[in-house]
BALOBA-1460 file (C-alpha; in Angstrom, 3 decimals):
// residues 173
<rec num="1" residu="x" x="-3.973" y="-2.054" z="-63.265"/>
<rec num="2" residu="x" x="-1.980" y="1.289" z="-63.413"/>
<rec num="3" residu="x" x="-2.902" y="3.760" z="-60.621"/>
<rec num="4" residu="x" x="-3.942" y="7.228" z="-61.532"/>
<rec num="5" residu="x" x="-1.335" y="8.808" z="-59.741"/>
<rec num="6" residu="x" x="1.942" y="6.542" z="-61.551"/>
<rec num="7" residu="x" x="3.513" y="7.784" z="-63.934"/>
<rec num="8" residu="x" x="3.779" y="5.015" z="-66.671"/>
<rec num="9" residu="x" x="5.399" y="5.884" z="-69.793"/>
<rec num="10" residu="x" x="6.485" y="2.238" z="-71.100"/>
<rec num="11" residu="x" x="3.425" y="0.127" z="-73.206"/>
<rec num="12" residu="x" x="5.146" y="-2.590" z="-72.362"/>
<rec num="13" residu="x" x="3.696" y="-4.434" z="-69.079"/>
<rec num="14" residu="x" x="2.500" y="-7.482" z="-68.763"/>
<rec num="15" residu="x" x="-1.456" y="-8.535" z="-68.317"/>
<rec num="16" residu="x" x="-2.439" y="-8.426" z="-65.068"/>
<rec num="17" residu="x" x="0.095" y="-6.573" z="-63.816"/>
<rec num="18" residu="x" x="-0.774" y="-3.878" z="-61.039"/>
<rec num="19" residu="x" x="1.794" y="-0.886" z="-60.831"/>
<rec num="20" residu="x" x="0.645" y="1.375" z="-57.566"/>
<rec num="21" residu="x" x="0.885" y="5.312" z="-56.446"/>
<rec num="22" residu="x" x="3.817" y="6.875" z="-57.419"/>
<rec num="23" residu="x" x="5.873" y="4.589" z="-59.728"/>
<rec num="24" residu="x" x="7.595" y="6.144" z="-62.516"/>
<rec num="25" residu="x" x="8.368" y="3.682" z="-65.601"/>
<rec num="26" residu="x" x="10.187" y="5.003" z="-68.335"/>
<rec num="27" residu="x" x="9.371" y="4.304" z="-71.854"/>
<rec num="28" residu="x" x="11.512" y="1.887" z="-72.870"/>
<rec num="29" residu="x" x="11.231" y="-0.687" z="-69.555"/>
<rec num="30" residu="x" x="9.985" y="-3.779" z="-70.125"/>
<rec num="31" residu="x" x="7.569" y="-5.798" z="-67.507"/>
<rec num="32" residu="x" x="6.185" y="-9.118" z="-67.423"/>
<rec num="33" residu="x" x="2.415" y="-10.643" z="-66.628"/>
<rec num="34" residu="x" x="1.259" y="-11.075" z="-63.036"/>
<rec num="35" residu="x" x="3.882" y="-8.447" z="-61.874"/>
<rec num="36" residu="x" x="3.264" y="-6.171" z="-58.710"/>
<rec num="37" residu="x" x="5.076" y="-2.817" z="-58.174"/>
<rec num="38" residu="x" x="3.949" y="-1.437" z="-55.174"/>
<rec num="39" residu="x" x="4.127" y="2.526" z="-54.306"/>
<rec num="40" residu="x" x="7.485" y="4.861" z="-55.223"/>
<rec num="41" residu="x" x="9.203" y="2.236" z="-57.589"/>
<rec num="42" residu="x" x="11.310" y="3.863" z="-60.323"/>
<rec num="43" residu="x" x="12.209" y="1.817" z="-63.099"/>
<rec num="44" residu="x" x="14.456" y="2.890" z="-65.439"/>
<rec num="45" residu="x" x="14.444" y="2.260" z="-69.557"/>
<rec num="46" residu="x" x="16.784" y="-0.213" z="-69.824"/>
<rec num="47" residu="x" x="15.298" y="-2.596" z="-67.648"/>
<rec num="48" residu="x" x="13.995" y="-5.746" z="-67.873"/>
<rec num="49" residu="x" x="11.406" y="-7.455" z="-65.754"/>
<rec num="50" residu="x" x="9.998" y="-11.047" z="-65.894"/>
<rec num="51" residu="x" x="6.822" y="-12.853" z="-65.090"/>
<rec num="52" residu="x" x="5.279" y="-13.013" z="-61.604"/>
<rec num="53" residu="x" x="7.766" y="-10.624" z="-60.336"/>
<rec num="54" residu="x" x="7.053" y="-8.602" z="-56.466"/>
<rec num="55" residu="x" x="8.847" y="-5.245" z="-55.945"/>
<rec num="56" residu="x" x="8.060" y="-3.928" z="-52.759"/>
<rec num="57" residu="x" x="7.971" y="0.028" z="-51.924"/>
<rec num="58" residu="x" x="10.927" y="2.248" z="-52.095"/>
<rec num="59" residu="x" x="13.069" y="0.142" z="-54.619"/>
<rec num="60" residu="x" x="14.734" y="2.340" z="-57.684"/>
<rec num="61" residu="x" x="15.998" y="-0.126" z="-60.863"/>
<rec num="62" residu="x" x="18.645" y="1.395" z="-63.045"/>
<rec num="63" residu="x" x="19.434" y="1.426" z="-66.792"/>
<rec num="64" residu="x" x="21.615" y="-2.387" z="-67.048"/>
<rec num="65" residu="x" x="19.278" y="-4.006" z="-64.458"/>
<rec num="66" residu="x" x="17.429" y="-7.485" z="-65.592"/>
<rec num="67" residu="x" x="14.636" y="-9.195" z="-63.235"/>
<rec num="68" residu="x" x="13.775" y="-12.520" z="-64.486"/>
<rec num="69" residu="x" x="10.718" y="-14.658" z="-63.182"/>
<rec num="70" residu="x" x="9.546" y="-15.156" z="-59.866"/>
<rec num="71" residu="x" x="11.562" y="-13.002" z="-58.129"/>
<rec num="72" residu="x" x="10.906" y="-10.680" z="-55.108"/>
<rec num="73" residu="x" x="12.290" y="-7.462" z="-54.565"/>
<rec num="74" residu="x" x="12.280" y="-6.111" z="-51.130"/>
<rec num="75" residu="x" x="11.204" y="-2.792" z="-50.216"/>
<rec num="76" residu="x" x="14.129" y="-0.197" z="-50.560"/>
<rec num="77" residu="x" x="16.777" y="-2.936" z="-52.228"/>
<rec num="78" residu="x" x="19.311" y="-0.464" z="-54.237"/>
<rec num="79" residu="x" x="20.498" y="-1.339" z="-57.352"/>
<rec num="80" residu="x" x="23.456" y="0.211" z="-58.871"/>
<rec num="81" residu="x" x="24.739" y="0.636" z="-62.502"/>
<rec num="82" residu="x" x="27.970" y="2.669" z="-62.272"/>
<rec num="83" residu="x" x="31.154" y="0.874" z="-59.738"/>
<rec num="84" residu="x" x="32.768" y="4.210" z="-60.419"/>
<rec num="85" residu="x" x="29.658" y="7.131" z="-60.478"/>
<rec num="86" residu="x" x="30.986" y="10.863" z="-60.826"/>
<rec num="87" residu="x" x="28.616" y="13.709" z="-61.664"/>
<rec num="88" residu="x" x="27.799" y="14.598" z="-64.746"/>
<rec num="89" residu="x" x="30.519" y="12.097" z="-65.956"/>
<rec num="90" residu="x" x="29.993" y="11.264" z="-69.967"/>
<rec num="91" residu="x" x="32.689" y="8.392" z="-69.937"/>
<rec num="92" residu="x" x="31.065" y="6.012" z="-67.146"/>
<rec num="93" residu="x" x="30.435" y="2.286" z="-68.570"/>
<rec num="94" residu="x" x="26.778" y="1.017" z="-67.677"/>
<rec num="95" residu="x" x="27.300" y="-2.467" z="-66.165"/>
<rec num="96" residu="x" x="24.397" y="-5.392" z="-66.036"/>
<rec num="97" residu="x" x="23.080" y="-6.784" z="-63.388"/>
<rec num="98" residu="x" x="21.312" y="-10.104" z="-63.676"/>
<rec num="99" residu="x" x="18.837" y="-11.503" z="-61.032"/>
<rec num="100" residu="x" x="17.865" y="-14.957" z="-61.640"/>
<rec num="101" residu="x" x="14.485" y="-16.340" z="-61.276"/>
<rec num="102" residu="x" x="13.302" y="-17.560" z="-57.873"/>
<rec num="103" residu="x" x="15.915" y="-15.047" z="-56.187"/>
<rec num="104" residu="x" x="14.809" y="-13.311" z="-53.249"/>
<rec num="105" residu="x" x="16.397" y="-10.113" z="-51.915"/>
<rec num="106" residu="x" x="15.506" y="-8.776" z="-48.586"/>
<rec num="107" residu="x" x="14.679" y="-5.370" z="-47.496"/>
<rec num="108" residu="x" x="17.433" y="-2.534" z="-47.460"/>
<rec num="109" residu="x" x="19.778" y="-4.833" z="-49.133"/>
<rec num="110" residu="x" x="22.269" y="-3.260" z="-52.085"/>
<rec num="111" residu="x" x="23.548" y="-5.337" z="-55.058"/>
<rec num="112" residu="x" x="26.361" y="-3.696" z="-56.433"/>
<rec num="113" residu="x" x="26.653" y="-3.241" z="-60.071"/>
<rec num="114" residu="x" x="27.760" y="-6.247" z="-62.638"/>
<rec num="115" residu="x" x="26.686" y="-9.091" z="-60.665"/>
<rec num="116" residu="x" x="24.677" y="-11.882" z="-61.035"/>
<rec num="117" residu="x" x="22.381" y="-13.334" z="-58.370"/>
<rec num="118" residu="x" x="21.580" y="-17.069" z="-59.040"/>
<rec num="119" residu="x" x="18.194" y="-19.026" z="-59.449"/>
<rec num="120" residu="x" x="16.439" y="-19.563" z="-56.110"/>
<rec num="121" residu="x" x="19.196" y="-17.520" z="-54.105"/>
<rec num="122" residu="x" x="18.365" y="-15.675" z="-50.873"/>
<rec num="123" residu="x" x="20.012" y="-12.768" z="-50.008"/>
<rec num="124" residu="x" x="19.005" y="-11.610" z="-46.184"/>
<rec num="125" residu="x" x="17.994" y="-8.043" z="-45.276"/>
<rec num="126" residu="x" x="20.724" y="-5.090" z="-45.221"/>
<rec num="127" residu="x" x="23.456" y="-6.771" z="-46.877"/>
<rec num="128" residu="x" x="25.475" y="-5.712" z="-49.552"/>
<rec num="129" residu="x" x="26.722" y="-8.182" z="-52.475"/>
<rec num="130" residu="x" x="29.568" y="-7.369" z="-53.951"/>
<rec num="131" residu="x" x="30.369" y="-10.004" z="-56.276"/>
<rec num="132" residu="x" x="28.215" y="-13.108" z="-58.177"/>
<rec num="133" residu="x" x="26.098" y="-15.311" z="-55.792"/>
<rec num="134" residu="x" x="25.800" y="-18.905" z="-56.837"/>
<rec num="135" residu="x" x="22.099" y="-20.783" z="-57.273"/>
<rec num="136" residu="x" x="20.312" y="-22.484" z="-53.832"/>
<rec num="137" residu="x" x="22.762" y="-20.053" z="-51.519"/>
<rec num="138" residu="x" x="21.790" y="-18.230" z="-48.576"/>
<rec num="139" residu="x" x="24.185" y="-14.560" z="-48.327"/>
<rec num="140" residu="x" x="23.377" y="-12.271" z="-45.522"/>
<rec num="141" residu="x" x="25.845" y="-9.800" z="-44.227"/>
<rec num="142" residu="x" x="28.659" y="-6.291" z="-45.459"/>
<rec num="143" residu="x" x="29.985" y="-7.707" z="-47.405"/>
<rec num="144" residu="x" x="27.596" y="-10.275" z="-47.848"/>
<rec num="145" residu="x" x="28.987" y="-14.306" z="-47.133"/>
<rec num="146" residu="x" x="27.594" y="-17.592" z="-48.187"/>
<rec num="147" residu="x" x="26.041" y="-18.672" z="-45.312"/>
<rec num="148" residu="x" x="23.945" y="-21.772" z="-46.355"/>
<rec num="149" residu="x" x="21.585" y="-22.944" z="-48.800"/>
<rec num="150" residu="x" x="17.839" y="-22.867" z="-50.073"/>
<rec num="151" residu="x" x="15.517" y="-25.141" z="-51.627"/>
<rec num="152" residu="x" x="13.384" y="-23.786" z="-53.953"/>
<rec num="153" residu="x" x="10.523" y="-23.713" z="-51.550"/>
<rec num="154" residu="x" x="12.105" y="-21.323" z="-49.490"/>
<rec num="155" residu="x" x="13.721" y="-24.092" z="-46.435"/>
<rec num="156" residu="x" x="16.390" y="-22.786" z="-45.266"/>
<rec num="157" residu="x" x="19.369" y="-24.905" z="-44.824"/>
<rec num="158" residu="x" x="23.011" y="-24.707" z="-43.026"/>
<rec num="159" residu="x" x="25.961" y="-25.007" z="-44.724"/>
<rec num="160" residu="x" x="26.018" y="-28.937" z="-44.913"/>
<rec num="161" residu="x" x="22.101" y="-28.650" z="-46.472"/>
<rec num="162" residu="x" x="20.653" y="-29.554" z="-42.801"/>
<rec num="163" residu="x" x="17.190" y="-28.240" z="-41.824"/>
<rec num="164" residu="x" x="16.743" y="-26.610" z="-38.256"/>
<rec num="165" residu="x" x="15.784" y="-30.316" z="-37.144"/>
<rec num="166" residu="x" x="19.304" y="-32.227" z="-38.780"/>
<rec num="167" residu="x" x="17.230" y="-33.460" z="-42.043"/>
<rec num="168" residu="x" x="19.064" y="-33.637" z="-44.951"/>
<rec num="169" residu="x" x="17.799" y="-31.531" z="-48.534"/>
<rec num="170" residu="x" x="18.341" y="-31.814" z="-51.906"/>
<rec num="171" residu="x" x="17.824" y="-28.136" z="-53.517"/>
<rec num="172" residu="x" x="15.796" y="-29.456" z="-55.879"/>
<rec num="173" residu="x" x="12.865" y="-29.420" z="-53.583"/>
């Protein structure tokens, strides 16, 4: 489902895929099945978006930018593309950004360009990651620090893999 009022240039979305009010998706973007881009998304051509994918309101997703499955995208996380933007600069180098499936990114958070955010990593609300984020991890903060890990169904653990009541995890779970 594409809302009459988004303006959806790329033929290249997923089935079932709902894409609400005021998105703009360029021609050459690429999204997955089972996808849901909720009101004033922009997302850029070279983009890449995988399967079962959430992107809440307010998020923009530049040229370099890949999304892989099962990810969620909070409302107004800022990508960037450019360590180095000037205006109107023709020599600035696009770098990629790779979010790994099961991430999860909280709201207002910023992932600066050229890094990588592992499979099933959490990154807390309002922080800003500067540099790669290992798989299972839990980063909040500005910069944002490891701060514990994740299991893949979304328990939080400290940094010695301990559950609010002292259990033990494996990450696998």
């Amino acid at each position: 489902m594409i809302h009459r009022l988004a303006d959806v240039s790329s033929s290249h979305i997923g089935n079932d895929t709902n894409i609400w009010q005021f998105c703009v998706v360029l021609g050459h973007a690429v999204i997955g099945r089972n996808c849901n881009i909720c009101a004033h998304v922009l997302i850029e051509n070279d983009v890449l978006i995988g399967n079962n994918v959430t992107i809440k309101s307010g998020v923009q997703v530049w040229d370099g930018v890949t999304i892989e499955d099962n990810v969620f995208i909070g409302p107004n996380v800022t990508f960037t593309n450019d360590n180095a933007p000037r205006s109107k600069s023709q020599s600035w180098i696009l770098l990629r950004t790779l979010i790994k499936n099961g991430a999860s990114i909280g709201a207002n958070a910023t992932i600066l360009a050229g890094n990588i955010v592992g499979e099933y990593a959490f990154i807390g609300a309002g922080s800003v990651v500067t540099k790669d984020v290992p798989n299972n991890t839990v980063w909040y903060g500005n910069p944002a620090k490891h701060n514990g890990y994740i299991t893949r169904n979304g328990i939080l653990l400290d940094m010695e893999k301990k559950d609010l009541d002292g259990k033990i995890h494996s990450l696998e779970e």
